[in-house]
C-alpha positions as CSV (number, residue, x, y, z in Angstrom):
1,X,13.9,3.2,-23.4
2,X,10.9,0.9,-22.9
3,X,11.4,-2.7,-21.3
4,X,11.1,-5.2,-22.9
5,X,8.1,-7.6,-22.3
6,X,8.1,-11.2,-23.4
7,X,4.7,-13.1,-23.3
8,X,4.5,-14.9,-20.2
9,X,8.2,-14.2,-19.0
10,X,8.2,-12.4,-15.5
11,X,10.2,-9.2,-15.7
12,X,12.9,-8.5,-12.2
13,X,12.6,-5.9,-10.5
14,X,15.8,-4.1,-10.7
15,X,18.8,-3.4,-8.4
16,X,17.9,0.5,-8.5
17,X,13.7,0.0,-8.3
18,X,15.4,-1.4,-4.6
19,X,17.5,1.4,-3.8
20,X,14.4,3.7,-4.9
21,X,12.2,2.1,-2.4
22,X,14.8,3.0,0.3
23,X,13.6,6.2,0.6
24,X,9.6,5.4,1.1
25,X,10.9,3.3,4.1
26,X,11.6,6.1,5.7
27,X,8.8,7.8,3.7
28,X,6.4,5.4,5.6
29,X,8.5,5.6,9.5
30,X,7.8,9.6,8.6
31,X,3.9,9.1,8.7
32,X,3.8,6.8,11.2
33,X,5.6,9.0,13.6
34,X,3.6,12.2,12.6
35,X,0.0,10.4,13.4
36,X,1.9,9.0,16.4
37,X,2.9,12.6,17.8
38,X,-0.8,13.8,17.1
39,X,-3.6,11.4,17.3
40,X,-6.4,13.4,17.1
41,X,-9.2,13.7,15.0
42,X,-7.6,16.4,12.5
43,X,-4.1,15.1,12.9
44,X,-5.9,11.6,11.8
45,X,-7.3,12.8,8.8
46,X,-3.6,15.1,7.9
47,X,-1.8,11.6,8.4
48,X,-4.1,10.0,6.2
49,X,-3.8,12.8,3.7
50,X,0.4,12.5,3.9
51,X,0.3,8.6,3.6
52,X,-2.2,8.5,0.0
53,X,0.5,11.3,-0.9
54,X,3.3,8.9,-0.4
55,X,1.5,5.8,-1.9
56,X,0.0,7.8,-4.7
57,X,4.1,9.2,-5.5
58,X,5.1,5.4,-5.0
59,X,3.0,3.7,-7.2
60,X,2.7,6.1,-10.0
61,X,6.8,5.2,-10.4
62,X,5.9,1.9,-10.3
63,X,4.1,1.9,-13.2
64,X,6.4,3.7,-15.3
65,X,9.6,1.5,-14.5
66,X,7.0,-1.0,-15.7
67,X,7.0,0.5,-19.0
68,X,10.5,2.1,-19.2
69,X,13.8,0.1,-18.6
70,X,15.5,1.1,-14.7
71,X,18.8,-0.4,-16.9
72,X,19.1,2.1,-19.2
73,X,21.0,4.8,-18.1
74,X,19.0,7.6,-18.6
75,X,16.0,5.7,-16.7
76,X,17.9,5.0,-13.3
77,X,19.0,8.8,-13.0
78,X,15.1,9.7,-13.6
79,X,15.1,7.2,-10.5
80,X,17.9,9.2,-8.8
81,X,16.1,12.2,-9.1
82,X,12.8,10.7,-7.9
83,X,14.8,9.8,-4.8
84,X,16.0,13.0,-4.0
85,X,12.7,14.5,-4.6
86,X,11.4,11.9,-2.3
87,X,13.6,12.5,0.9
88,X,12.4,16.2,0.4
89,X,8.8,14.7,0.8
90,X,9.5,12.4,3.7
91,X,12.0,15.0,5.9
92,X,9.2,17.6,5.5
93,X,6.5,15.2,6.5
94,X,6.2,15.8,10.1
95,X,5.7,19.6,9.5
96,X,3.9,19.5,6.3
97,X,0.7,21.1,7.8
98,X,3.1,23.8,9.7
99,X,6.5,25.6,8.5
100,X,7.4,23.1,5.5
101,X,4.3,22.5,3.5
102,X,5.4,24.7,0.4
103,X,8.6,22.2,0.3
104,X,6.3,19.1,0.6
105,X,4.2,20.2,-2.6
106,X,7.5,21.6,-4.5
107,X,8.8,18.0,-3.9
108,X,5.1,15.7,-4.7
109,X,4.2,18.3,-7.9
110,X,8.1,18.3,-9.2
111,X,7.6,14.1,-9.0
112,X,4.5,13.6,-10.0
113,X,4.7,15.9,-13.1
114,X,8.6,15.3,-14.0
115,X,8.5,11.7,-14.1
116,X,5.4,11.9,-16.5
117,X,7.2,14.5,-19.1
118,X,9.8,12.4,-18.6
119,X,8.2,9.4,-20.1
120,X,6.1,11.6,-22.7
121,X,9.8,12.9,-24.4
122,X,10.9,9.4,-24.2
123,X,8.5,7.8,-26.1
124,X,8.5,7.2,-29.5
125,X,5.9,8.7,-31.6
126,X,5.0,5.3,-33.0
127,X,3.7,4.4,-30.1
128,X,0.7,6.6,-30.1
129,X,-1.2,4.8,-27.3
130,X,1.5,5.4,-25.2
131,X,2.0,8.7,-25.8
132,X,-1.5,9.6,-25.6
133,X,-1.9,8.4,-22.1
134,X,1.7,10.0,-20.8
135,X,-0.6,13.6,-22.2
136,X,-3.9,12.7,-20.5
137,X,-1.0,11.8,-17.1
138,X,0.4,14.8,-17.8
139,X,-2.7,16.8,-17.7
140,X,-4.2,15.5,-14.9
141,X,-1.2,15.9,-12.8
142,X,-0.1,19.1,-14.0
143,X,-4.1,20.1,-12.7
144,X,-3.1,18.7,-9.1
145,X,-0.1,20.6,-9.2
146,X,-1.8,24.0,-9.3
147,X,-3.6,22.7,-5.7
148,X,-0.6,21.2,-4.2
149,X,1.9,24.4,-4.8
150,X,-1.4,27.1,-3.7
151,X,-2.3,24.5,-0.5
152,X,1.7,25.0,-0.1
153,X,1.6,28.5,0.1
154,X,-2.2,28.6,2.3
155,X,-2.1,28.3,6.1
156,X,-4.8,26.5,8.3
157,X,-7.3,24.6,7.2
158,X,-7.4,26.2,3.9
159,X,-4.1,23.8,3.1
160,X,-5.7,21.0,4.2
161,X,-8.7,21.6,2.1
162,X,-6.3,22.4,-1.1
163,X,-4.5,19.6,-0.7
164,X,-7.3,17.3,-0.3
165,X,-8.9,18.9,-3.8
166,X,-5.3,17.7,-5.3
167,X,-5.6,14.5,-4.1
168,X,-9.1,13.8,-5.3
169,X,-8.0,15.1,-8.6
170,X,-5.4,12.2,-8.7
171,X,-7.2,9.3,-7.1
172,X,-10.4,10.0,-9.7
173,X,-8.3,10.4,-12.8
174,X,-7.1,6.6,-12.9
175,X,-11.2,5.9,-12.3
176,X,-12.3,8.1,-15.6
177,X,-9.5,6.6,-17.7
178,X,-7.9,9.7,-17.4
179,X,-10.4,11.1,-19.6
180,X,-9.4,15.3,-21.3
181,X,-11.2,17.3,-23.6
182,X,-9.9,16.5,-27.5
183,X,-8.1,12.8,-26.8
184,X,-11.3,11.2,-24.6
185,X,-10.3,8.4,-21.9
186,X,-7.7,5.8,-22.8
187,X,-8.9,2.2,-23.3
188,X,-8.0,-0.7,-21.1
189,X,-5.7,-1.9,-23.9
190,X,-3.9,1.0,-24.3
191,X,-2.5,0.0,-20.4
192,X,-1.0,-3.0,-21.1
193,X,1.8,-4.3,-18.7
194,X,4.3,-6.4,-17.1
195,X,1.9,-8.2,-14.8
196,X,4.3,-10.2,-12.5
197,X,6.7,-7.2,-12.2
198,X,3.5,-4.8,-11.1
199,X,2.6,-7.5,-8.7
200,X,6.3,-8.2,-7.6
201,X,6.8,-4.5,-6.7
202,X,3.6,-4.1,-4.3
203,X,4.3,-7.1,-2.3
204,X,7.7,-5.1,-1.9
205,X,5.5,-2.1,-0.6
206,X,4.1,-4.2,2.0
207,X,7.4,-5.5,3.1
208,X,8.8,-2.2,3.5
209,X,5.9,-1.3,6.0
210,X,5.9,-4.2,7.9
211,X,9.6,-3.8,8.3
212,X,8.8,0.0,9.4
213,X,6.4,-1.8,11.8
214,X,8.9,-4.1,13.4
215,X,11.7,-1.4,13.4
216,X,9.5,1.5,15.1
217,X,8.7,-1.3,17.2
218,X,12.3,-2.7,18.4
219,X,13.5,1.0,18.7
220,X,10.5,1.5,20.9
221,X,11.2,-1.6,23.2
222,X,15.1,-1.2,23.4
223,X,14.3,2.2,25.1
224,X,12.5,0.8,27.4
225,X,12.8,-1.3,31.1
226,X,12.2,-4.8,30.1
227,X,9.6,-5.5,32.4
228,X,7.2,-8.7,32.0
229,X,4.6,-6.6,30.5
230,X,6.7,-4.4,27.9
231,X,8.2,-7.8,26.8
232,X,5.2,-9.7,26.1
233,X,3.7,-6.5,24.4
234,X,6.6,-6.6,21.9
235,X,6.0,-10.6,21.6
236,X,2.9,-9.7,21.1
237,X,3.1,-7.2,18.2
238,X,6.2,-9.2,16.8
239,X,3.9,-12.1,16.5
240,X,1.0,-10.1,14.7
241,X,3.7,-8.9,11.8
242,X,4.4,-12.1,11.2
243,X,0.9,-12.7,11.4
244,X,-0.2,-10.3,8.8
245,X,3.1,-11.1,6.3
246,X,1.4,-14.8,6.7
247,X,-2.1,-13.7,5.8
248,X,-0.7,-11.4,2.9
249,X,2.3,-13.7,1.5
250,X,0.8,-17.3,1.6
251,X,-0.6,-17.8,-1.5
252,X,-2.4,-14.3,-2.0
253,X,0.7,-12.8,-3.2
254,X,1.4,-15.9,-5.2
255,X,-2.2,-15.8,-6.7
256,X,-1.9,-12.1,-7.4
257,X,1.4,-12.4,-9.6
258,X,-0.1,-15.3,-11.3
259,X,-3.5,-14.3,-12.3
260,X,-2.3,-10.7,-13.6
261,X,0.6,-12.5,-15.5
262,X,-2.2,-14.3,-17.2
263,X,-4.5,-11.8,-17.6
264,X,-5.4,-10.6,-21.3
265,X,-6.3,-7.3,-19.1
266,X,-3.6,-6.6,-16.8
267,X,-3.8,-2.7,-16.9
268,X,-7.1,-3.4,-15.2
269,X,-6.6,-5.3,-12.7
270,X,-3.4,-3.7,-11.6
271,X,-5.6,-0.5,-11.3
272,X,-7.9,-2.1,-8.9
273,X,-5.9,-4.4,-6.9
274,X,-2.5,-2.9,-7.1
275,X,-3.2,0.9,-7.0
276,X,-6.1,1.1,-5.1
277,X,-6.8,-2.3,-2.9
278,X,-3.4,-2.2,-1.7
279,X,-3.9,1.4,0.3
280,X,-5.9,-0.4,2.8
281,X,-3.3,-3.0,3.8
282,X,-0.5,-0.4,3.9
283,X,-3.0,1.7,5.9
284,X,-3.3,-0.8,8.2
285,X,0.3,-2.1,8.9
286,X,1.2,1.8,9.4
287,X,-2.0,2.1,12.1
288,X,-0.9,-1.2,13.7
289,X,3.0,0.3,14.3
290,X,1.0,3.1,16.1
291,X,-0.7,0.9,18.4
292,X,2.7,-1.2,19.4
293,X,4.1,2.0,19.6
294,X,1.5,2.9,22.4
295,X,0.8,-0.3,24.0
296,X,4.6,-0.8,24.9
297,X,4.7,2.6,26.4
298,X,1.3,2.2,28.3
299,X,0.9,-1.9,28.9
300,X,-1.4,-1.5,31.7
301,X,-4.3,0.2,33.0
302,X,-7.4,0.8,30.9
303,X,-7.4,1.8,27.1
304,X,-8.1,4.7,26.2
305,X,-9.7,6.1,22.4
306,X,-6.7,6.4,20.6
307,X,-5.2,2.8,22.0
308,X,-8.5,1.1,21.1
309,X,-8.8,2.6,17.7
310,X,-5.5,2.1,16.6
311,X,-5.0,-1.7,17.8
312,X,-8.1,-2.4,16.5
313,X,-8.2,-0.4,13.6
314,X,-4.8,-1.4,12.3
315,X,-5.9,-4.9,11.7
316,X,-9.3,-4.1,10.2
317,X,-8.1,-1.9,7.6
318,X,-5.8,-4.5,6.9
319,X,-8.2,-7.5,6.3
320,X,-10.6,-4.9,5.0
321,X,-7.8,-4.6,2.3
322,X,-6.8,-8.5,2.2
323,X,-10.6,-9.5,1.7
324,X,-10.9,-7.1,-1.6
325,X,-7.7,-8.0,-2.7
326,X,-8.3,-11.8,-2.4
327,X,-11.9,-11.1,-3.8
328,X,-10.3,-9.7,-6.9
329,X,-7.9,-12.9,-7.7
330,X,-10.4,-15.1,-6.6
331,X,-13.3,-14.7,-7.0
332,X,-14.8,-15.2,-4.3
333,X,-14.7,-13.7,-0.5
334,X,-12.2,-15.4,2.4
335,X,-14.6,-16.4,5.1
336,X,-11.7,-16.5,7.7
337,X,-11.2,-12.7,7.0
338,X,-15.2,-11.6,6.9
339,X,-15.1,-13.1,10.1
340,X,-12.0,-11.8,11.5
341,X,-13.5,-8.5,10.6
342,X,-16.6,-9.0,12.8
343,X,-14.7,-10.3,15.4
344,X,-12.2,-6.8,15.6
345,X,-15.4,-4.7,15.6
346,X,-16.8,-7.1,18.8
347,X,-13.3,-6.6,20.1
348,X,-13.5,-2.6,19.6
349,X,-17.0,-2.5,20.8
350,X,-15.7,-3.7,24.0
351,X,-12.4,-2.2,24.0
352,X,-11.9,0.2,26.7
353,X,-13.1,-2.3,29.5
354,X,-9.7,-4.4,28.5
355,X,-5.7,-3.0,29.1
356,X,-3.6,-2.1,26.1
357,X,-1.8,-5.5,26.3
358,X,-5.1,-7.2,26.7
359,X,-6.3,-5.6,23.5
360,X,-3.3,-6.5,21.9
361,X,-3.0,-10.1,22.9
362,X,-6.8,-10.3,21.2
363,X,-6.2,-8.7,18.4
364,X,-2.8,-10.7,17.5
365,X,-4.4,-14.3,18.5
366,X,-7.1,-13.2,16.2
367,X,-4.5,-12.5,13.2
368,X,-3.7,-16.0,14.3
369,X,-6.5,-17.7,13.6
370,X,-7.4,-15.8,10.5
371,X,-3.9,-16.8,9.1
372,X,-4.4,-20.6,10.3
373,X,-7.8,-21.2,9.1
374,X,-6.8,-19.6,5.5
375,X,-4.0,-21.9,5.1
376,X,-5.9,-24.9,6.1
377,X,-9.1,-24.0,4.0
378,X,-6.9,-23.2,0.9
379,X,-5.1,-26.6,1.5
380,X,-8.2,-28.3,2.0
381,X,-9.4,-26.9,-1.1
382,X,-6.4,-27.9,-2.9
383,X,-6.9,-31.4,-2.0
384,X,-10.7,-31.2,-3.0
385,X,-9.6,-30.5,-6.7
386,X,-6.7,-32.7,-6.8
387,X,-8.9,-35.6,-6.2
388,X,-11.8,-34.8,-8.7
389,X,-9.6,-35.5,-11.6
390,X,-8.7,-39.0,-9.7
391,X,-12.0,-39.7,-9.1
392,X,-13.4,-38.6,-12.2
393,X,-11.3,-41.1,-13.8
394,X,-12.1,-43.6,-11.9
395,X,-15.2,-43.3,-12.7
396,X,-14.4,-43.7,-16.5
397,X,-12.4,-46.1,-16.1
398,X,-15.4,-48.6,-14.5
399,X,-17.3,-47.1,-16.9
């Protein structure tokens, strides 16, 4: 049931990986509107906790369609059942911390543990590196599980502290190789994968929160009077999507799929900057839907905690996470997005003196610049190296 992978060949994602990711769409609207609803301190930290659940449930699938094939038959009902399992998870989102958080555990544990003895039975037992790390999976999941169903059936704060036990548990395994008494810690060769396909399916991710963002968004401002204000807030946080999908898509996506196709380590680089770096930028897409969401309803007057923090925020964590990402491809750090990040904490710093719309309007010219002074520094390096080999030549040549 494993796909096939041919040196250098980029594997599609497939018609029913698409249909999968249906479900975290609304997975992802499900968060946003939960944080929205409670923007406090603890409901902060409970959204975060729900939205590394949701990424942690996505990205775990991904890998494993990136080592069995979604065309097999047997494989896309595994995906079937991964989406039912998921729209239990996302319906019982908004109460998870209240009257439905044994039915959010049943549903994470039952996917996170399934779809791991489901690709332990179908592997071969010639391939003993594979089946080796679907154990150590196995074990470390089936470890969660115990605090995910007990946090389930806790009240209060003793869920929340349950549930964030479970969560380390997963986030730290991946770190330690998922290291188990008897079999050790798998190697970083034993992870080999389909690097463009890995790459292909986060960009996907993003896409799906942005769209959430622009959706929650246009639902938002066709409920309201269309005032001069409420229109040039949406502009406004129509522009900074775009924004962000321009920061994102032009040329660091690109770079991404190409490096890790070319990588004689792909397992490790897919840990760092596909599992891990690209919480951040999700996180921050997510926040930033918050912060349309309130600055349509409230244009005006002055901005309050929650406004500053979440129009602000949004777009930090998501440089924060673009800056790492790029680092990781290239090498080096993107001095339009260091300095976009100072600029958002000046911008917080003096946040509350400014309107909601104000601080919006900042915040999405600044996405602005930071996406046109990429682009131009990238091109401008392109040209740099195009004319070395020229003049390099040249030089030869008079030689």
């Amino acid at each position: 049931m494993f796909r096939p992978i041919v040196p250098h060949q980029h594997s599609r994602v497939t018609y029913a990986e698409l249909l999968f990711d249906l479900v975290f769409v609304f997975a992802v609207t499900q968060v946003s509107h939960t944080l929205l609803a409670n923007f406090t301190p603890l409901g902060a930290v409970q959204a975060t906790l729900l939205l590394l659940s949701v990424w942690w449930a996505w990205v775990y699938t991904s890998w494993i369609t990136n080592w069995l094939n979604p065309e097999l038959t047997p494989v896309r009902v595994l995906l079937f059942l991964l989406m039912l399992g998921g729209l239990v998870l996302s319906t019982s989102i908004p109460t998870a911390f209240d009257s439905r958080g044994l039915w959010f555990a049943l549903a994470y544990a039952a996917m996170q543990v399934g779809r791991t003895l489901f690709w332990l039975l179908s592997t071969p037992r010639e391939r003993t590196a594979a089946r080796m790390n679907s154990i150590r999976i196995l074990v470390w999941l089936s470890t969660s599980a115990i605090f995910w169903i007990a946090g389930g059936v806790a009240h209060g704060h003793a869920r929340l502290v349950l549930w964030m036990l479970a969560l380390a548990i997963e986030y730290i395994s991946p770190a330690v190789r998922f290291w188990i008494p008897k079999y050790g810690a798998s190697s970083m060769a034993d992870w080999y994968i389909e690097g463009g396909h890995m790459a292909e399916r986060c960009a996907g991710f993003i896409i799906i929160a942005l769209g959430e963002s622009i959706v929650v968004t246009g639902a938002r401002f066709a409920d309201l009077t269309w005032t001069r204000e409420v229109v040039a807030a949406f502009l406004s946080s129509f522009v900074a999507s775009l924004a962000m999908w321009w920061i994102y898509f032009h040329k660091g996506a690109e770079a991404g799929s190409e490096l890790i196709s070319n990588s004689s380590e792909p397992g490790r680089l897919a840990r760092l900057a596909y599992t891990y770096l690209h919480l951040p930028i999700v996180a921050g897409i997510i926040l930033s839907a918050v912060a349309d969401d309130v600055v349509l309803q409230h244009p005006l007057g002055h901005s309050d905690a929650r406004t500053v923090l979440s129009a602000v925020g949004g777009p930090l964590l998501f440089l924060l996470g673009t800056i790492l990402f790029k680092l990781t491809i290239r090498g080096f750090l993107q001095l339009s997005h260091g300095v976009g990040i100072i600029a958002l904490c000046a911008i917080g710093w003096f946040g509350r003196e400014w309107s909601p719309l104000t601080l919006s309007i900042l915040t999405t010219a600044l996405m602005i610049v930071v996406a046109t002074w990429e682009s131009l520094s990238l091109r401008s390096g392109a040209a740099k190296k195009s004319r070395a080999p020229k003049q390099a030549q040249s030089d030869a040549t008079i030689a």
